[in-house]
N, C-alpha and C positions, 0 to 999 in steps of 0.2 A: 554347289551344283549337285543333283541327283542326278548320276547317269540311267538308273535304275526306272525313272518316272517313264509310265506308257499310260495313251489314253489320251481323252482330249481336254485341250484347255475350255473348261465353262466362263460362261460370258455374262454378265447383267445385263440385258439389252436396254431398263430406259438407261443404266450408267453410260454404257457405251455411245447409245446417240445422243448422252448429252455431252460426255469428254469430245465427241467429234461435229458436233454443232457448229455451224460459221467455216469446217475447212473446206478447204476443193476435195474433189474426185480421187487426183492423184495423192495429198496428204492421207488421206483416210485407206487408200490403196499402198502406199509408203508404210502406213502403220500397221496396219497387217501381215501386212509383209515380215515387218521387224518383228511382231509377235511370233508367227510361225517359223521364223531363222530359231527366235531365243527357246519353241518346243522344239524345235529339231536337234537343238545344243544340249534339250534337260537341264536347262536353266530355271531353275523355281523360281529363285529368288529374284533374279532380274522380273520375271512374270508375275510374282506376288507384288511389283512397283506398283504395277498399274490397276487404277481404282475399280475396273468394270471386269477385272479376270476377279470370280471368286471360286475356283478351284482349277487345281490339276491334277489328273487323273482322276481315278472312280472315286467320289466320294464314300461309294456305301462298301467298296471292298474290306477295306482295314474295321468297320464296326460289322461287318457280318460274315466276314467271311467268302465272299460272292465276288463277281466280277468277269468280264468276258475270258481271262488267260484263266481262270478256275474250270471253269464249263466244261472244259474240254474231256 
């Protein structure tokens, strides 16, 4: 676990609606759900399970330098 991780979890969208193809409403509402508990925890690893999360936080912070907490 990174306590340290801020920013948001990036998503594949066709991966996503194909891991959630065929459930109901409320599974696909249950599963988001579980995603956003596991970034509120700064659980990477739990979040790098899932095949449709392909990042967390800024990608482009750590190769450039940049990112919204920099700006300031």
């Amino acid at each position: 676990m990174d306590a340290a991780v801020k920013g948001p979890v990036w998503i594949d969208p066709p991966r996503f609606w194909a891991a959630v193809a065929g459930k109901s409403d409320d599974e696909v509402n249950s599963l988001l759900e579980h995603i956003s508990e596991l970034w509120q925890r700064a659980d990477v690893e739990a979040l790098r399970r899932f095949d449709f999360v392909t990042c967390v936080g800024y990608p482009y912070r750590r190769a450039f330098g940049s990112g919204p907490e920099q700006a300031a």
